[in-house]
Residue, then its C-alpha position, 0 to 999 in steps of 0.5 A: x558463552x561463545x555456543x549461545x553467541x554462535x546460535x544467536x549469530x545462526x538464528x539472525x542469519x536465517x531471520x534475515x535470509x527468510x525477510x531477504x526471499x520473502x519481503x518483497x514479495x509479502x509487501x506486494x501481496x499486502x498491497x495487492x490485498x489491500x487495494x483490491x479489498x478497497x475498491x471492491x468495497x467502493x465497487x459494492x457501495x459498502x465502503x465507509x470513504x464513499x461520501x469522503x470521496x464525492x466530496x473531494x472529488x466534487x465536481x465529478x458525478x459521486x454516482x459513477x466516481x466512486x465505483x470508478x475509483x473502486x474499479x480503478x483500485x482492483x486493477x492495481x490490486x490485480x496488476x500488483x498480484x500478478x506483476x502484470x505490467x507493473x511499471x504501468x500498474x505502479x503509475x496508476x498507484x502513485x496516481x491514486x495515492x497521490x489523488x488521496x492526499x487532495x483531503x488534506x487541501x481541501x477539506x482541513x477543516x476534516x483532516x485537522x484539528x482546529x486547523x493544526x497540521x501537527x494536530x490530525x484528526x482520525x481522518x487526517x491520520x487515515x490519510x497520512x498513514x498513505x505515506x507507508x504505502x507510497x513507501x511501500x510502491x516505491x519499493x515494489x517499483x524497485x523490482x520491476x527490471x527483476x524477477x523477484x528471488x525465490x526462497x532461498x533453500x534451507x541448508x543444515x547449520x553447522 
């Protein structure tokens, strides 16, 4: 019993050390992919949120806020994949993630079902699913005054 224990214990040492080296990492990447996919999507005129965003954003031309919104999505994506000026880079993703949650003021009637809060629409949960990758950007934002680890090297287990 005590060989399976010690195997169990060496197997979740390497499993946290490999999520230690690699996580940050991962979860900028997944950022990164995620908004250059988006805005590249907007940029292209083939994203299924464009009428969403000129409606929300109404009182600015559609034909030149959606592609902007796109262009300013694959700065961010870029700005997360290369850690290039990742403390401006993060600003202008808490601006865009902040702007996200303007459906939810001003179109409930699209975000909530009969005018619940506690009742989301596809929409709704769309948008509130932004809370992760606000958690997301908050843990990224937390490596900025630090060069990200490197993959610790594999060591034989005793």
């Amino acid at each position: 019993m005590s060989t399976l224990l010690s195997a169990y214990h060496r197997l979740d040492r390497a499993i946290v050390a490999f999520m230690n080296a690699w996580g940050i990492r991962l979860l900028r990447l997944a950022l990164a992919v995620t908004f250059i996919w988006f805005g590249a999507l907007k940029v292209l005129d083939v994203s299924p949120v464009a009428d969403l965003v000129a409606q929300t954003v109404y009182w600015l031309p559609a034909a030149w806020v959606v592609p902007l919104l796109g262009w300013w999505e694959i700065a961010v994506g870029l700005g997360l994949l290369f850690r290039f000026a990742l403390r401006l880079t993060l600003l202008f993703f808490f601006f865009q993630m902040a702007g996200t949650f303007l459906v939810l003021i001003l179109h409930p009637d699209l975000s909530f079902q009969n005018g619940n809060p506690l009742l989301l629409t596809v929409l709704g949960e769309f948008v509130v699913k932004n809370l992760v990758l606000l958690s997301a950007g908050l843990v990224v934002g937390s490596t900025v005054d630090r060069r990200e680890p490197r993959p610790a090297p594999s060591s034989p287990t005793a």
